[in-house]
N, C-alpha and C positions, 0 to 999 in steps of 0.2 A: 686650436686653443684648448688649454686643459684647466678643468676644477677640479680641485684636490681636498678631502672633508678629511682632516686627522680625527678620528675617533669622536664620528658625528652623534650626539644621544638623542636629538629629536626627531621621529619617523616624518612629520609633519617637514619640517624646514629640508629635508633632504630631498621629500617628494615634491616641492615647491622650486627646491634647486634642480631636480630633475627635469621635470619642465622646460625651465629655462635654458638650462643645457639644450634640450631639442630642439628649443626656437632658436638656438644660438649655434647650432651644427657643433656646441663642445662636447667634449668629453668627459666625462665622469670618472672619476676615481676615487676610490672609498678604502680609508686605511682602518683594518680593524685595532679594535673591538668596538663593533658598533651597538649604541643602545637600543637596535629591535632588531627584528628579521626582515628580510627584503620583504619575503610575503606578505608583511603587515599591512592593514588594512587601511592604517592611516596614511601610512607612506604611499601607497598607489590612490588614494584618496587625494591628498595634495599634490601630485600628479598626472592626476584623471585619466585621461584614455592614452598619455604620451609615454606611458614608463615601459612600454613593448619597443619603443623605437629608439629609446636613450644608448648611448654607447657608453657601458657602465663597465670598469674592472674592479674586483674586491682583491684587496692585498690583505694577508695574514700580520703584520706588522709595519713599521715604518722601513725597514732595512728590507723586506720584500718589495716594497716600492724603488726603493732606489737601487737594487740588483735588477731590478724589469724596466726602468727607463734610465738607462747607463744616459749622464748626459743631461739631463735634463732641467733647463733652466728653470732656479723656480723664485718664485715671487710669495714671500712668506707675510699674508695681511694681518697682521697684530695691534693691541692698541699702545703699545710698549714702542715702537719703531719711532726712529729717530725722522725719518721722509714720507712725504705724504705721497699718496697714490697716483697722484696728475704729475710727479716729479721722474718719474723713468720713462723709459722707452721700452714696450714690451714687446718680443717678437712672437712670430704670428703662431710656433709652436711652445710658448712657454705653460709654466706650471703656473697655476694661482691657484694656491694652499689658504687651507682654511683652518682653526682649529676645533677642537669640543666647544660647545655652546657654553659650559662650567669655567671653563678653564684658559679657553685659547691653548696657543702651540706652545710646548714646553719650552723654556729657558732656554736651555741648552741647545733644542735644535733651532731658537734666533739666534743664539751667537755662533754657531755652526754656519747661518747661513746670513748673516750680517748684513751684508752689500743687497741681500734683495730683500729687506722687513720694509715693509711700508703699512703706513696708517691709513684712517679716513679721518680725515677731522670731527671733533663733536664739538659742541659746546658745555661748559660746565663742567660737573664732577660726572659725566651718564660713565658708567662703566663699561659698555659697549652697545652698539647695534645689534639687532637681531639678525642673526646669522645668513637665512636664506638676505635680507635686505644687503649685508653687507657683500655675498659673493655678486649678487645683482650690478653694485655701482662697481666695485673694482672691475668685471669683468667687462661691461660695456664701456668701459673707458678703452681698456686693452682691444678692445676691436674697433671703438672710433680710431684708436692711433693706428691700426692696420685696415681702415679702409672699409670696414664693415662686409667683407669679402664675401662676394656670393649670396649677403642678406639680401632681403627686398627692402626697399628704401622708399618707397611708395605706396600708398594705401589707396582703395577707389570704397564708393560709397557704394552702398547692395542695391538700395530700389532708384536712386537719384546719379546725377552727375556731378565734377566739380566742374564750377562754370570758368570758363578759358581766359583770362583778363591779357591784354598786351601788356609787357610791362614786369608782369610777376611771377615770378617763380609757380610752375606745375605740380 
């Protein structure tokens, strides 16, 4: 699975999605121009100790992205998209594009890529979700429908046990 951050400005929301990426075995993908430096202190801050393990590539623009994954299925979340998120089928090596926190994904490259814009619902007039929140839900959707592949899917308690019932689910 891929995360794709078009021209991410917050160091905080990228190191938050980096993270997440790591517990989730994705991949990072960062289209410049980005609003900080990798170095910054905020971005490995919202990250903590996991941004050494993240699998991150930086592209120079959006067409250096797409000359480096020839092929690549992408799923573009905007709050403009006509289908909601739970309505496709994502495969297990696809794109889920994100855009600037200002702006979202240019016009032009939704109607470029039409068939894969998907929303999240809100209620109201909200202008959109916070960004690291919003790569959060679309992306764990995209992995419940592939199965949650190679996650741990079970938790044990540190100093206790959970007690064994007949009957109920482990």
């Amino acid at each position: 699975m891929n995360v794709v951050l078009l021209e991410p400005e917050m160091p905080a929301n990228t190191g938050n999605i980096g993270r997440t990426c790591v517990a989730t075995n994705t991949r990072l993908h960062l289209i410049r121009p980005l609003g900080f430096r990798l170095n910054e202190k905020m971005l490995k801050r919202a990250g903590l100790d996991y941004w050494d393990k993240l699998d991150v590539t930086v592209y120079d623009d959006y067409e250096d992205f797409l000359a480096r994954n020839p092929g690549a299925k992408l799923y573009m979340a905007t709050t403009k998209a006509r289908r909601v998120y739970t309505e496709v089928r994502y495969e297990p090596d696809c794109y889920l594009m994100f855009g600037k926190e200002s702006a979202g994904i240019p016009e032009e490259l939704l109607l470029e890529n039409q068939a894969g814009c998907v929303r999240i619902p809100m209620w109201g007039d909200i202008r959109s979700l916070n960004l690291s929140n919003a790569v959060s839900i679309v992306l764990y959707e995209a992995l419940r429908q592939n199965g949650f592949e190679k996650m741990t899917l079970q938790g044990n308690l540190h100093r206790l046990q959970w007690a064994e019932r007949p009957g109920q689910d482990s």
